[in-house]
C-alpha positions as CSV (number, residue, x, y, z in Angstrom):
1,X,0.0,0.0,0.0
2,X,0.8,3.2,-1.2
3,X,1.8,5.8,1.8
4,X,1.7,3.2,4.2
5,X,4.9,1.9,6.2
6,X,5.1,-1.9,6.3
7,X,4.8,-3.5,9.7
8,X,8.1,-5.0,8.5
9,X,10.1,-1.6,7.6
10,X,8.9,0.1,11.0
11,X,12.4,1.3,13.1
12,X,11.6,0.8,16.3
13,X,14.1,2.2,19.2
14,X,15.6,-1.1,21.0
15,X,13.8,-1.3,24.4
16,X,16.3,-0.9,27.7
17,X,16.0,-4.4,29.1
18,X,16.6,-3.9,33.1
19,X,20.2,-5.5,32.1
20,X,21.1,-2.7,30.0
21,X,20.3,-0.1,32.7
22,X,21.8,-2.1,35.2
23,X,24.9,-1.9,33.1
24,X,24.8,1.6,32.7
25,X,24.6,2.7,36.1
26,X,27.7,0.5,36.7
27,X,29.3,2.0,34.2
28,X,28.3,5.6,35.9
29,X,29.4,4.0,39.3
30,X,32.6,3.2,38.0
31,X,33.4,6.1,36.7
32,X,32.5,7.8,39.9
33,X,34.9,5.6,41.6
34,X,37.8,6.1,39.5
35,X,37.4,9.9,39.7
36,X,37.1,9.8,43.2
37,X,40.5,7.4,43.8
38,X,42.1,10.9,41.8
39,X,40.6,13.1,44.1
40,X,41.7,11.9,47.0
41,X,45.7,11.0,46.1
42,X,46.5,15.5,45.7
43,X,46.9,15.6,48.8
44,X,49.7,18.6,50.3
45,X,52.7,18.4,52.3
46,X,54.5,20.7,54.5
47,X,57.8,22.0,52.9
48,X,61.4,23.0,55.4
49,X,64.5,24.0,53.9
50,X,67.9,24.3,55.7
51,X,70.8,26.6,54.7
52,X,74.2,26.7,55.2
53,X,77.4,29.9,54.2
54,X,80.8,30.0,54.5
55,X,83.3,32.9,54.4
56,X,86.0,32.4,52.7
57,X,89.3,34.5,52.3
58,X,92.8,34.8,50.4
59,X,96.6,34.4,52.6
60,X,99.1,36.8,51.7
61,X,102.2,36.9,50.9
62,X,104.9,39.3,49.9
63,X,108.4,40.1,50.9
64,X,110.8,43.2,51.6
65,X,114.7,42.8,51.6
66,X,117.8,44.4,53.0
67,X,121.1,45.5,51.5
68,X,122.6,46.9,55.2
69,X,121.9,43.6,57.3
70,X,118.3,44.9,58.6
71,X,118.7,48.5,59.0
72,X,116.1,49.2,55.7
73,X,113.9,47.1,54.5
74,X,112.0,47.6,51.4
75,X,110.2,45.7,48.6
76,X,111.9,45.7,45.2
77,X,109.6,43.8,42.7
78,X,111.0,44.4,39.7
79,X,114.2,44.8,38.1
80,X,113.9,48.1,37.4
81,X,113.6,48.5,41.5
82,X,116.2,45.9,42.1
83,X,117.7,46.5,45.2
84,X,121.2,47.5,45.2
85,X,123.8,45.1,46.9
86,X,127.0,46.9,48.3
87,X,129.8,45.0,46.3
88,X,132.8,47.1,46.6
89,X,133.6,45.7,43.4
90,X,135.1,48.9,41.7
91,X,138.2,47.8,39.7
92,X,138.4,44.2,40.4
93,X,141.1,42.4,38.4
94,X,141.6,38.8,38.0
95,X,141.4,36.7,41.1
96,X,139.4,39.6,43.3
97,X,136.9,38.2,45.7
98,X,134.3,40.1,46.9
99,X,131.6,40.0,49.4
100,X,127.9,41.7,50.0
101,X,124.9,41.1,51.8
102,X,121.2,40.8,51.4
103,X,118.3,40.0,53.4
104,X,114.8,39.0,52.8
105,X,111.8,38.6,54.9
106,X,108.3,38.4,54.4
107,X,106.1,41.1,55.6
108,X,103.9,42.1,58.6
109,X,100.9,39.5,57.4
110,X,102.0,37.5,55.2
111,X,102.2,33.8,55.3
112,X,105.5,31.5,55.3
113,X,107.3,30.9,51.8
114,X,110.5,29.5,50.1
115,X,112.6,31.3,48.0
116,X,114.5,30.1,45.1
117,X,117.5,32.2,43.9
118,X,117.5,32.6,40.2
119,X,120.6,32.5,37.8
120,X,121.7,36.0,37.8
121,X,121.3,38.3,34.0
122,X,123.5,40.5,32.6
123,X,122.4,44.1,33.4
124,X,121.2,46.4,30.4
125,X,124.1,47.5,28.7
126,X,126.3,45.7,30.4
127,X,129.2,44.2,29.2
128,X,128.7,40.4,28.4
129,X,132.1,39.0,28.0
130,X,132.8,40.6,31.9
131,X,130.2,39.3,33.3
132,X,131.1,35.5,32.0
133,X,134.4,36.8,33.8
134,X,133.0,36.4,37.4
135,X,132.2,33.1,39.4
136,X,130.0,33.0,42.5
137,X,128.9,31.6,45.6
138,X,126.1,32.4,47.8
139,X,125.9,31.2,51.6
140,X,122.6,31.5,54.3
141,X,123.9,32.7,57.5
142,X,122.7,33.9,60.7
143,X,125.6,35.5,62.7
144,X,128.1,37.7,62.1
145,X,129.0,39.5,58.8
146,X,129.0,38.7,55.1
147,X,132.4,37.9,54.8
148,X,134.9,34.8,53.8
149,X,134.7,33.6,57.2
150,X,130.9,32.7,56.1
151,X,132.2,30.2,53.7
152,X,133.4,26.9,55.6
153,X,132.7,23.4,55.1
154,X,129.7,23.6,57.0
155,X,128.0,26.2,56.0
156,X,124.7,26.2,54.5
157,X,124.7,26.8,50.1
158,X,122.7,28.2,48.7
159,X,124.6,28.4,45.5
160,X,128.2,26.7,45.0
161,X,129.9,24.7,47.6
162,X,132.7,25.1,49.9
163,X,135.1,23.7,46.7
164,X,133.3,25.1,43.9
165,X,132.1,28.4,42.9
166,X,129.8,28.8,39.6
167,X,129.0,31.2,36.9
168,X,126.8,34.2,37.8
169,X,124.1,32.7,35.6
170,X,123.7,29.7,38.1
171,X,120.3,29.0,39.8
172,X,120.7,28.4,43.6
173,X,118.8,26.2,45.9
174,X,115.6,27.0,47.9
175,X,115.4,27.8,51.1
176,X,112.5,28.8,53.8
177,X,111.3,32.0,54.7
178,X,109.5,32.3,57.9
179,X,106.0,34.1,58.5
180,X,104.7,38.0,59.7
181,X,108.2,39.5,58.9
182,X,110.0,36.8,61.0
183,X,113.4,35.8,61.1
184,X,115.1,37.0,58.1
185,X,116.9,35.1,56.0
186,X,120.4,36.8,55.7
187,X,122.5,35.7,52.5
188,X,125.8,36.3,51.6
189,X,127.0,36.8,48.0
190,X,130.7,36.0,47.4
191,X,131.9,37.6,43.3
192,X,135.1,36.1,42.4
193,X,137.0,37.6,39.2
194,X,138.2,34.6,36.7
195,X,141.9,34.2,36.9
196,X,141.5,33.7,33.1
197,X,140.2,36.4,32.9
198,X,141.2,38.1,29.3
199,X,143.5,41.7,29.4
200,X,141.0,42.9,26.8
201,X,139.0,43.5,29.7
202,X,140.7,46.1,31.0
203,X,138.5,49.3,32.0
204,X,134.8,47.3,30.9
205,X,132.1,47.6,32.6
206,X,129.1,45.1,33.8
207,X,126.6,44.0,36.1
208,X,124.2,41.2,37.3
209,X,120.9,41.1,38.6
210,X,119.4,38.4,40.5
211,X,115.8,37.4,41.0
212,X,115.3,35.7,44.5
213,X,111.6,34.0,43.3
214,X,108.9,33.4,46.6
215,X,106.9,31.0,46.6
216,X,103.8,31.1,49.6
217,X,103.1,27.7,51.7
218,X,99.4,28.1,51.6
């Protein structure tokens, strides 16, 4: 029949059996459940820190020397400032010895140290064939005055020996300094003239300077 739906072609909605809602409100119930599990694991805590500072500083260390056994003391920390040692070395021909002082100490503050003599350099404008002229020694003493008499079989080298004396450009041992300007360390510096030393070197003209290198303990 024309304009008439077929009992057979009717769409009916499926009927909710009391399964199906049953299911459903599990369903509902689950969900329910699951959300509230969530809910309840955001929980807060209390938060406590603890810190800790330190002060930290730097030592110090620097060091003055003497050319008249203590009487001055001065820092010299360059060549240019090089202190000047009192050699009375004026004319010297071959075989000469001579003999001058210096000593170092560390300042009001500082910490202990060793110092290391260094091989000695021909002066600007010096003459280089005189200086290779000269041989030296170098003793640490700590009475009486910077003299031959400081240069025995038992004293203390710093550079050469009691046998030997070595070219000006010769490093010397190490040796200690002591803390806050303490205790000086007095050295003595003995120049000897070559006795092969060559007559062209008459009337020349030279000089050495030495570095005396610190190095703090701390």
């Amino acid at each position: 029949m024309t304009g008439q739906l077929r009992a057979g072609h009717l769409r009916t909605r499926p009927r909710s059996t009391p399964r199906t809602k049953l299911l459903r409100v599990r369903a509902l119930l689950a969900g329910g459940l699951v959300l509230g599990a969530g809910a309840t694991m955001t929980l807060a805590a209390w938060n406590d820190s603890e810190f800790a500072t330190g002060t930290f500083s730097a030592s110090s260390f620097a060091l003055q020397s003497s050319t008249d056994s203590g009487g001055t003391w001065q820092e010299h920390g360059t060549s240019a400032t090089a202190a000047t040692m009192s050699f009375t070395a004026g004319g010297m021909s071959p075989g000469a010895v001579n003999y001058a002082p210096i000593w170092l100490r560390t300042v009001t503050g500082s910490v202990s140290g060793t110092l290391e003599l260094q091989g000695g350099q021909v002066v600007q404008g010096g003459d280089a064939s005189l200086f290779a002229a000269f041989d030296y020694r170098v003793v640490r003493y700590s009475s009486g005055s910077c003299d031959a008499s400081q240069f025995g079989a038992g004293s203390t080298y710093i550079v050469g020996s009691s046998s030997s004396k070595v070219a000006l450009g010769t490093a010397g041992a190490g040796t200690a300094v002591a803390a806050n300007a303490a205790s000086p360390v007095q050295l003595c510096f003995e120049i000897t003239m070559k006795t092969t030393a060559d007559n062209s070197l008459q009337g020349t003209s030279s000089g050495a300077v030495w570095e005396i290198k610190g190095t703090s303990d701390s």
